[in-house]
PyMOL commands that place a pseudoatom at each C-alpha (Angstrom):
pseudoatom trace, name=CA, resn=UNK, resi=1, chain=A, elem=C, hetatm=0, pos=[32.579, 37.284, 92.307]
pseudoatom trace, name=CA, resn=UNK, resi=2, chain=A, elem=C, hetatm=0, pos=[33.659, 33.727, 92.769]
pseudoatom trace, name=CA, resn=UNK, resi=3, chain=A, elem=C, hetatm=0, pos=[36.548, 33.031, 94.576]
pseudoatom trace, name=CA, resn=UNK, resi=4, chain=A, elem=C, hetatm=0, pos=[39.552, 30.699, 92.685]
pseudoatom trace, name=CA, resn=UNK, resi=5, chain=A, elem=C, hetatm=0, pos=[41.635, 28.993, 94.812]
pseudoatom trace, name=CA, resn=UNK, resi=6, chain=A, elem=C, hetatm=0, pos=[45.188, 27.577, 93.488]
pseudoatom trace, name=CA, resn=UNK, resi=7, chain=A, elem=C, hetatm=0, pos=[47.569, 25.190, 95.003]
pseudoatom trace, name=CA, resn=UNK, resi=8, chain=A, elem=C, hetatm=0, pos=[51.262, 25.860, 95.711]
pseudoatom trace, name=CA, resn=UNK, resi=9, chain=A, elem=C, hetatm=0, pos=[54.494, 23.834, 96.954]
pseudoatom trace, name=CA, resn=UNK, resi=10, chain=A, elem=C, hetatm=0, pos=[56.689, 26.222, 98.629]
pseudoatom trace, name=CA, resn=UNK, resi=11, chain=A, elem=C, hetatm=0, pos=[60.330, 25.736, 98.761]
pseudoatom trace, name=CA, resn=UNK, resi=12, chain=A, elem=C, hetatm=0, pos=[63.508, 28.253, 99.891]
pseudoatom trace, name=CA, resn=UNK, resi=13, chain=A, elem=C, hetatm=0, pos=[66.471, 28.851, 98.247]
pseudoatom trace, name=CA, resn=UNK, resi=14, chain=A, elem=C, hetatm=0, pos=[69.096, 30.896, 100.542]
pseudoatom trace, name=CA, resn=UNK, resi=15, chain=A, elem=C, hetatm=0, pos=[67.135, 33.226, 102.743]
pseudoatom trace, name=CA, resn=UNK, resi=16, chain=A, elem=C, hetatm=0, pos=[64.795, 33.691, 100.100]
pseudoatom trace, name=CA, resn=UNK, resi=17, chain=A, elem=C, hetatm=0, pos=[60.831, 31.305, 100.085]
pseudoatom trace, name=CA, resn=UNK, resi=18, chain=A, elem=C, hetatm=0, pos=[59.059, 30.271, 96.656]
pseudoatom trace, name=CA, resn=UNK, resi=19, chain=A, elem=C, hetatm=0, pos=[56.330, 28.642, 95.304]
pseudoatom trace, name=CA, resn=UNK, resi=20, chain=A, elem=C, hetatm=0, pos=[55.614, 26.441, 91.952]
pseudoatom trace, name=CA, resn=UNK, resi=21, chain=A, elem=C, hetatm=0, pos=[51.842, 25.925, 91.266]
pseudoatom trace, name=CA, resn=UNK, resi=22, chain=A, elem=C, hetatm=0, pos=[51.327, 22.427, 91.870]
pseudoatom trace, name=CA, resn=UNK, resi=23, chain=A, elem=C, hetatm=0, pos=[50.137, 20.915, 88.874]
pseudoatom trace, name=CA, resn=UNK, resi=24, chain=A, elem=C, hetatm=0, pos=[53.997, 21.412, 87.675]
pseudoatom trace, name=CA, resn=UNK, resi=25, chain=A, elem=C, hetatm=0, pos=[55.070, 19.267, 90.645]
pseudoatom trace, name=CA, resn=UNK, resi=26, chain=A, elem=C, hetatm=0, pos=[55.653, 16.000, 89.428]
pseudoatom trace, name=CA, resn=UNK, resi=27, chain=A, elem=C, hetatm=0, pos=[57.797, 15.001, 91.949]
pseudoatom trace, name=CA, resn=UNK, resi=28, chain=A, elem=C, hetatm=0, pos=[59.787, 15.603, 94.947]
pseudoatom trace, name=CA, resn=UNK, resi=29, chain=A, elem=C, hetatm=0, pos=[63.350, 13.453, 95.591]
pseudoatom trace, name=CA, resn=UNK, resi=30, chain=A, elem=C, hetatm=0, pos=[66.135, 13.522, 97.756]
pseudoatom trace, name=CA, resn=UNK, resi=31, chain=A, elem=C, hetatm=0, pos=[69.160, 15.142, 96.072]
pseudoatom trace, name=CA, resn=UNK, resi=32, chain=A, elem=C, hetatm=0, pos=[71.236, 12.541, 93.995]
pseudoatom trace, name=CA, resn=UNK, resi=33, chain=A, elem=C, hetatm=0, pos=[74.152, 11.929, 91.849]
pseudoatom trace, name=CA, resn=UNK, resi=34, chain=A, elem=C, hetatm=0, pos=[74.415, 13.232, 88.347]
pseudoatom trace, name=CA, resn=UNK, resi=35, chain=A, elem=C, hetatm=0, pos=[76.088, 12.584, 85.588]
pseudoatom trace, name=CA, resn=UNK, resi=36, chain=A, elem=C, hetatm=0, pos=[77.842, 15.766, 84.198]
pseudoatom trace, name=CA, resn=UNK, resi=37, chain=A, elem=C, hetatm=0, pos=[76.804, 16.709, 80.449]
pseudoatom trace, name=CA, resn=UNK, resi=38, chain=A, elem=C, hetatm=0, pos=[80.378, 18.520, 78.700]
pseudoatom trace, name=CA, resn=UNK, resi=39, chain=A, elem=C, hetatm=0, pos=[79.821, 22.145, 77.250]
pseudoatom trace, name=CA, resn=UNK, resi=40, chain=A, elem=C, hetatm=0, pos=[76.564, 22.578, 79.924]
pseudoatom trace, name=CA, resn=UNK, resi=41, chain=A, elem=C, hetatm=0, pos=[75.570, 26.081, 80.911]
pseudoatom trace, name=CA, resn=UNK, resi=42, chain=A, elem=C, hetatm=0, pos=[76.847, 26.300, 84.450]
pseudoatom trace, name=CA, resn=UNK, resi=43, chain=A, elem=C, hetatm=0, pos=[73.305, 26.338, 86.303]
pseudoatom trace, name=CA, resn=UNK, resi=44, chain=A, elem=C, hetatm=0, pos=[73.033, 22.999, 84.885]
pseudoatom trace, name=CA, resn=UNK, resi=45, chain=A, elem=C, hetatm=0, pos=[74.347, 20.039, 87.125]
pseudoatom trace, name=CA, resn=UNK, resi=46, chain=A, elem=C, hetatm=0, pos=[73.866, 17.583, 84.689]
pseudoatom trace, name=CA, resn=UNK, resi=47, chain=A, elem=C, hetatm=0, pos=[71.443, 14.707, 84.078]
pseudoatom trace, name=CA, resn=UNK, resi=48, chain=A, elem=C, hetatm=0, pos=[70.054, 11.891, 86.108]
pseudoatom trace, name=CA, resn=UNK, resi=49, chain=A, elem=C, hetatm=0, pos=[67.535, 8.816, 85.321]
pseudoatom trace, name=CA, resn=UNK, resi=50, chain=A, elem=C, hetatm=0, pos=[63.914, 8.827, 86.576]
pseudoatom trace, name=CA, resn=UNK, resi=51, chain=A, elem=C, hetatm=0, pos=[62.242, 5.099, 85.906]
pseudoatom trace, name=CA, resn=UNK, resi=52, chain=A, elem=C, hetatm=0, pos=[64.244, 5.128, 82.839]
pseudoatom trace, name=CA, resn=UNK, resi=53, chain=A, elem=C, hetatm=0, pos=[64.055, 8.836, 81.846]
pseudoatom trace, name=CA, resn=UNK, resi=54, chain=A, elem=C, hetatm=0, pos=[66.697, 11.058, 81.255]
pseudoatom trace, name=CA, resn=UNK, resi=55, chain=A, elem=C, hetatm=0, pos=[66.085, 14.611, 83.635]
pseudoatom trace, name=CA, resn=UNK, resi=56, chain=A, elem=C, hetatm=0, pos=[68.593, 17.360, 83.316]
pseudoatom trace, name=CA, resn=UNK, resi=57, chain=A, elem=C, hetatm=0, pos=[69.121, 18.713, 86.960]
pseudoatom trace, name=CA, resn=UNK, resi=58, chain=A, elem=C, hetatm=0, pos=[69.620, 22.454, 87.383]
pseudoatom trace, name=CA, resn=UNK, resi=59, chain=A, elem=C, hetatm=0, pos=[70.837, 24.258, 90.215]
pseudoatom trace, name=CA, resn=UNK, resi=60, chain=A, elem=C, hetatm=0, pos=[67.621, 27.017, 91.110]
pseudoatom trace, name=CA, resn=UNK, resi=61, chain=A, elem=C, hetatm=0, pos=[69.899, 28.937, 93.014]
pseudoatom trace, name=CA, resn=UNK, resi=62, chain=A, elem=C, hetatm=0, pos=[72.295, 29.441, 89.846]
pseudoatom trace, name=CA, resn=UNK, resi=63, chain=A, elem=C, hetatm=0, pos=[69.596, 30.236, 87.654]
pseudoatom trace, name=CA, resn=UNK, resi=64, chain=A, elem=C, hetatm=0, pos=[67.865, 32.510, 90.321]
pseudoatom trace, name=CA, resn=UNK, resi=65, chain=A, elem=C, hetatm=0, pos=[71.544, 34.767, 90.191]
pseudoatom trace, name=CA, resn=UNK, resi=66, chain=A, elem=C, hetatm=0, pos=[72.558, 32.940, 93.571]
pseudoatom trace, name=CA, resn=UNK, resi=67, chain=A, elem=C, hetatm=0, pos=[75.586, 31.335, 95.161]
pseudoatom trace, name=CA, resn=UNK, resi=68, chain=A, elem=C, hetatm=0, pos=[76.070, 27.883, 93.898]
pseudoatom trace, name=CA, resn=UNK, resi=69, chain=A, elem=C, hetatm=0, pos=[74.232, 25.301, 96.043]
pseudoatom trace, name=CA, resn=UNK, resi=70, chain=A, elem=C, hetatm=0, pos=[75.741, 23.538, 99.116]
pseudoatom trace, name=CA, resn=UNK, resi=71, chain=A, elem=C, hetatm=0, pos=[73.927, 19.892, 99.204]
pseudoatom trace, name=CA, resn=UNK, resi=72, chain=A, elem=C, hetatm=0, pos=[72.474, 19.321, 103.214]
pseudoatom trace, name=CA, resn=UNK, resi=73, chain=A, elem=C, hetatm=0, pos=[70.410, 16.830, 104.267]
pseudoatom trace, name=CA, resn=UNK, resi=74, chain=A, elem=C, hetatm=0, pos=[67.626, 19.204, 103.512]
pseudoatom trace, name=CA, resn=UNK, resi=75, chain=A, elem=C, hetatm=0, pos=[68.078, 19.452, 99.972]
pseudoatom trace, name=CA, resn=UNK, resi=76, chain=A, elem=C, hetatm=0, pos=[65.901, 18.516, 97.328]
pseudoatom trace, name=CA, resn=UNK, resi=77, chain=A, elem=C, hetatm=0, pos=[64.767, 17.932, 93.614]
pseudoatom trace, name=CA, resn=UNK, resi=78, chain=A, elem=C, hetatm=0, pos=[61.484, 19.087, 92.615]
pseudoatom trace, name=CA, resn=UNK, resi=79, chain=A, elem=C, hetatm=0, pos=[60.826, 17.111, 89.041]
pseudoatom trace, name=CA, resn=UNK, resi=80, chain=A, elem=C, hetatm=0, pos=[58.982, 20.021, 87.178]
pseudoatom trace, name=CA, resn=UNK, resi=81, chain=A, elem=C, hetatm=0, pos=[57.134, 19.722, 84.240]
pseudoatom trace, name=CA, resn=UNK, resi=82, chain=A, elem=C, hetatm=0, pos=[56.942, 22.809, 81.774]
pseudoatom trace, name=CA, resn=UNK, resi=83, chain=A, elem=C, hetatm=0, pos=[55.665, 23.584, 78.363]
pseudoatom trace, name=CA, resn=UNK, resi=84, chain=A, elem=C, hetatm=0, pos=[57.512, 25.655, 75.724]
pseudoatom trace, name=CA, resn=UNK, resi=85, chain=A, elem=C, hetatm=0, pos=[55.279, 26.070, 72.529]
pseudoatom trace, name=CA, resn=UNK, resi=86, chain=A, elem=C, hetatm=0, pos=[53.039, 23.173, 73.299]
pseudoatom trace, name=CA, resn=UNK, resi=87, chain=A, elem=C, hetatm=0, pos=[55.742, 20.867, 74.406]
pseudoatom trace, name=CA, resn=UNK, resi=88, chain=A, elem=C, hetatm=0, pos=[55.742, 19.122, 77.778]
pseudoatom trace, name=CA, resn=UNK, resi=89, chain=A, elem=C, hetatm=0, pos=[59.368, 18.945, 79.237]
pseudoatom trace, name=CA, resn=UNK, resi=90, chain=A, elem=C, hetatm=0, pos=[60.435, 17.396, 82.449]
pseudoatom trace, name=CA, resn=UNK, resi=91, chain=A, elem=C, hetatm=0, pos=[63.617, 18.476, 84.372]
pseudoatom trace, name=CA, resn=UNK, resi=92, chain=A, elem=C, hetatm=0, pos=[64.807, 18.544, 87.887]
pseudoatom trace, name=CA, resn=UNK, resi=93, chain=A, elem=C, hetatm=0, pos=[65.097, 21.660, 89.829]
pseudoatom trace, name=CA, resn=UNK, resi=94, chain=A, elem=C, hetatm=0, pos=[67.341, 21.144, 92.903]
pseudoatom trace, name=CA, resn=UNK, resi=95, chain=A, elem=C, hetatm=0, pos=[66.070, 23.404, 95.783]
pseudoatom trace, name=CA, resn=UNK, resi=96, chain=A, elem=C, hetatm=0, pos=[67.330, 24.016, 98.983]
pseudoatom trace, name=CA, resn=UNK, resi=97, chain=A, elem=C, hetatm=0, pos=[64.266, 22.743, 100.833]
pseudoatom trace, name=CA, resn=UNK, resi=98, chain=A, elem=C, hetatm=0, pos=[60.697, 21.972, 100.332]
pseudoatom trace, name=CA, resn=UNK, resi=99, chain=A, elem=C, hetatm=0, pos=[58.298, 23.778, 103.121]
pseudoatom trace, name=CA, resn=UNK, resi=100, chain=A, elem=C, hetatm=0, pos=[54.583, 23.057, 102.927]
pseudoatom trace, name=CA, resn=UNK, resi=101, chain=A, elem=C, hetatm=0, pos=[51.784, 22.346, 100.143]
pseudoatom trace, name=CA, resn=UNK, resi=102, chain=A, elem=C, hetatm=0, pos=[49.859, 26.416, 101.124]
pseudoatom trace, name=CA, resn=UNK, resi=103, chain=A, elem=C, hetatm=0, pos=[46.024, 26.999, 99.391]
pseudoatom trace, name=CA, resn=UNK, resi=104, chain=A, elem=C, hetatm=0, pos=[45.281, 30.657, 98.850]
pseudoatom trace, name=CA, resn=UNK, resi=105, chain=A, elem=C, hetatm=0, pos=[42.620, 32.658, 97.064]
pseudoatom trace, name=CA, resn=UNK, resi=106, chain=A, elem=C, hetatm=0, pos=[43.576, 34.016, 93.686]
pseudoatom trace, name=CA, resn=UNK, resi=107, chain=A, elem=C, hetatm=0, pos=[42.441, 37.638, 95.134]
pseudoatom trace, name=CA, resn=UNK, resi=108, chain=A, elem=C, hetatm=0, pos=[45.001, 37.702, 97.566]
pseudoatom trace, name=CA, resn=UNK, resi=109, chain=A, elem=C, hetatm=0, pos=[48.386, 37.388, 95.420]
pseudoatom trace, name=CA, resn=UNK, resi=110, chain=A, elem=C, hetatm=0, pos=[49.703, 41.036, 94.284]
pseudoatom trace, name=CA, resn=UNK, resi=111, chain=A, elem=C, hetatm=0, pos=[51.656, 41.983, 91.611]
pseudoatom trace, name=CA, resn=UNK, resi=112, chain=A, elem=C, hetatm=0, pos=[55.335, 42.291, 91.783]
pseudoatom trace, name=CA, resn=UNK, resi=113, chain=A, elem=C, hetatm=0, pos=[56.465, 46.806, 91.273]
pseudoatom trace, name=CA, resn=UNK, resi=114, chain=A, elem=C, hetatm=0, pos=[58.461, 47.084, 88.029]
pseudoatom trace, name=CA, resn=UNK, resi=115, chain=A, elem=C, hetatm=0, pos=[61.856, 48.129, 88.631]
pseudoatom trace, name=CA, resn=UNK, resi=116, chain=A, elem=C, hetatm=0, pos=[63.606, 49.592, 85.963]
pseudoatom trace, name=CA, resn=UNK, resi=117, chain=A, elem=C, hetatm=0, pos=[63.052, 49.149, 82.089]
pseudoatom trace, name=CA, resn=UNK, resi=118, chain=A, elem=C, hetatm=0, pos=[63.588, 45.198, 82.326]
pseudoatom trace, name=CA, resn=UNK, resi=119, chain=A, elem=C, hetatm=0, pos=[63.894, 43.035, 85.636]
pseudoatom trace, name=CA, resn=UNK, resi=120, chain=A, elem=C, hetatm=0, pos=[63.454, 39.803, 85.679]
pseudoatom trace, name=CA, resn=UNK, resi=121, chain=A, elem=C, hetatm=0, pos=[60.229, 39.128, 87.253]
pseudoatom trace, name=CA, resn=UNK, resi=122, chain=A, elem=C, hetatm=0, pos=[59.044, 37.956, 83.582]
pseudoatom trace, name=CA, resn=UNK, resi=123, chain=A, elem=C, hetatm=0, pos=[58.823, 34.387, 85.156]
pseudoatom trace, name=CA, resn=UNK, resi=124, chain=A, elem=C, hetatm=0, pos=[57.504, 35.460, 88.259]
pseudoatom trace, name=CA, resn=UNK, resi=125, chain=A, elem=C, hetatm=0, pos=[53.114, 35.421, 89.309]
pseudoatom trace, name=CA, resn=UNK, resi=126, chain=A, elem=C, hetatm=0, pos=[53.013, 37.582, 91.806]
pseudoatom trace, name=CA, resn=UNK, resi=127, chain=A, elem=C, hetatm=0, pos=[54.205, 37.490, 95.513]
pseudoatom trace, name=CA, resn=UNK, resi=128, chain=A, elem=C, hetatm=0, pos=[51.547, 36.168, 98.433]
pseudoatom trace, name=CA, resn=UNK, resi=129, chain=A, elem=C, hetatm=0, pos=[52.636, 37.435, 102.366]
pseudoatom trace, name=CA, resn=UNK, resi=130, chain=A, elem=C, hetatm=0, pos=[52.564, 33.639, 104.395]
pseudoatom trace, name=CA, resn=UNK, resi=131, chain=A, elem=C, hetatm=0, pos=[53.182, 34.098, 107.708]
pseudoatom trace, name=CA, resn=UNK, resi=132, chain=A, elem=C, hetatm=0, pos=[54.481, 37.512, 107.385]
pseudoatom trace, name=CA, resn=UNK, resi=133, chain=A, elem=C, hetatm=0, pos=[56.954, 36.096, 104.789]
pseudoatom trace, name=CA, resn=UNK, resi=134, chain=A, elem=C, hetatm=0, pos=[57.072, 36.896, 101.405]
pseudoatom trace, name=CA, resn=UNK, resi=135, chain=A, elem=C, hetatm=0, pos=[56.659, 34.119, 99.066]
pseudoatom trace, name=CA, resn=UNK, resi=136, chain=A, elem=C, hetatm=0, pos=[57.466, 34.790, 95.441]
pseudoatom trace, name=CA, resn=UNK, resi=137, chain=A, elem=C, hetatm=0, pos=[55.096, 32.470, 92.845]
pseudoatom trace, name=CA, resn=UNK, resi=138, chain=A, elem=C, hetatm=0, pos=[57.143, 31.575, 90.416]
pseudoatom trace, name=CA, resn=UNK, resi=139, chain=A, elem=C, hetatm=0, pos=[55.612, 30.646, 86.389]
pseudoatom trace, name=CA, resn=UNK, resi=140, chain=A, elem=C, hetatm=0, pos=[57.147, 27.062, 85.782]
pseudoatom trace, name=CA, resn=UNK, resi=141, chain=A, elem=C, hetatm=0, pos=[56.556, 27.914, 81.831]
pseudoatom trace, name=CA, resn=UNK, resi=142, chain=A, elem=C, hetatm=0, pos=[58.816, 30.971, 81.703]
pseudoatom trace, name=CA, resn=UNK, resi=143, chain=A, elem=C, hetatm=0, pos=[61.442, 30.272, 84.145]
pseudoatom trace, name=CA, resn=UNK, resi=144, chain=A, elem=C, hetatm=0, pos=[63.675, 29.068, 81.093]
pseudoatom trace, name=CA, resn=UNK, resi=145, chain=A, elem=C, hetatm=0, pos=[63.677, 30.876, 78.175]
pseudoatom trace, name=CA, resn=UNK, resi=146, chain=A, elem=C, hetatm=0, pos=[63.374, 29.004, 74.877]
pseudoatom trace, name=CA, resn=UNK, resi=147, chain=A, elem=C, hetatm=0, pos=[66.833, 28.793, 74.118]
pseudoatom trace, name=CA, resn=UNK, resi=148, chain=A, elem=C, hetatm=0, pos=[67.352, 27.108, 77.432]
pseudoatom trace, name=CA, resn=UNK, resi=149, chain=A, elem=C, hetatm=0, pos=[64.842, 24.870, 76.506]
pseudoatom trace, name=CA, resn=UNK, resi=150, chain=A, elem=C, hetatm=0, pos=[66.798, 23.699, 73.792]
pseudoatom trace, name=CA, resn=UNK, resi=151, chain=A, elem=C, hetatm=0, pos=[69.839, 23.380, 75.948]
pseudoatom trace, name=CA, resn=UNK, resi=152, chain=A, elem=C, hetatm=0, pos=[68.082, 21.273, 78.266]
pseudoatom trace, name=CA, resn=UNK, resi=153, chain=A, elem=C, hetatm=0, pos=[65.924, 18.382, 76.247]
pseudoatom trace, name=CA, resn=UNK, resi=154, chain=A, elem=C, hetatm=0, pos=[67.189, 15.433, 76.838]
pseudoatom trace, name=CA, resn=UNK, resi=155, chain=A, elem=C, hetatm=0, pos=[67.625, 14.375, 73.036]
pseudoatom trace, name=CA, resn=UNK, resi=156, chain=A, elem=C, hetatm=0, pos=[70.602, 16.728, 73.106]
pseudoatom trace, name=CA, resn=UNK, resi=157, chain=A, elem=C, hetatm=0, pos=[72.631, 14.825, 75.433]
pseudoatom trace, name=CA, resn=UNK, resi=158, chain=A, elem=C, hetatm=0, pos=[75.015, 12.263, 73.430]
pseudoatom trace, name=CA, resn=UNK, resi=159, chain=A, elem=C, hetatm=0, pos=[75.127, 9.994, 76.586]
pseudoatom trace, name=CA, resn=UNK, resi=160, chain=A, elem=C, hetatm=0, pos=[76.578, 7.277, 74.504]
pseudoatom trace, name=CA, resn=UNK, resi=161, chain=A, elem=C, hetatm=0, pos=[80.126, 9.184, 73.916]
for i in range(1, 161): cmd.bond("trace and resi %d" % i, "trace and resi %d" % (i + 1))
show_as sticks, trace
zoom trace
């Protein structure tokens, strides 16, 4: 059996370590201003411009059921790119800091135990053991569902108002 090797950016949030496949990566930034969008769902910080682009920011900790973020000098914004139903759709994800670029075989990430009739590990890949850490691999695609996809494109924000 060949062996498949796949790319990750790992990141924590609280106590807690992730990882995004790195093909979603676009981007990492140091945290910055946004400008608040009225009526947003509360995980999301607002919007900010990216070489012209308009990128809603979202707080991962929110999203990830989490105490609200506390910006350090450590925190950053992964610009993520995801596809909803053949769409491509940038936005940032503000984390609380970015670790290391890790390599691992395919083989060696397990499967996450169901809990219950419905958790929320939908959007997560598995979990890989780094260092005798657990790192959770998250799906960039399902992380949102599609209604939150809607929320979030850009050509829903009246920024001329």
């Amino acid at each position: 059996m060949e062996e498949v090797f796949q790319t990750y950016l790992t990141f924590s949030l609280d106590k807690e370590n992730f990882a995004l496949d790195v093909e979603h990566v676009e981007k990492i930034l140091e945290y910055q201003p946004v400008t608040e969008v009225p009526k947003a769902p509360e995980y999301m910080l607002g919007v900010f411009n990216l070489r012209g682009e308009v990128i809603p920011l979202v707080d991962t900790r929110i999203k990830f059921g989490m105490e609200k973020s506390i910006i350090t000098s450590s925190t950053c914004v992964l610009v993520i790119t995801i596809n909803n139903e053949g769409e491509t759709i940038k936005l940032g994800a503000m984390v609380d800091n970015v670790k290391e670029v890790i390599k691992y075989n395919t083989a060696e990430i397990k499967n996450l135990p169901s809990v219950g009739k419905q958790n929320k590990t939908e959007f997560l890949n598995g979990v890989l053991k780094v260092n005798d850490q657990f790192v959770l691999l998250l799906n960039a695609d399902k992380i949102f569902s599609v209604d939150e996809i809607i929320e979030l494109r850009a050509e829903n924000f009246d920024l001329e108002a």
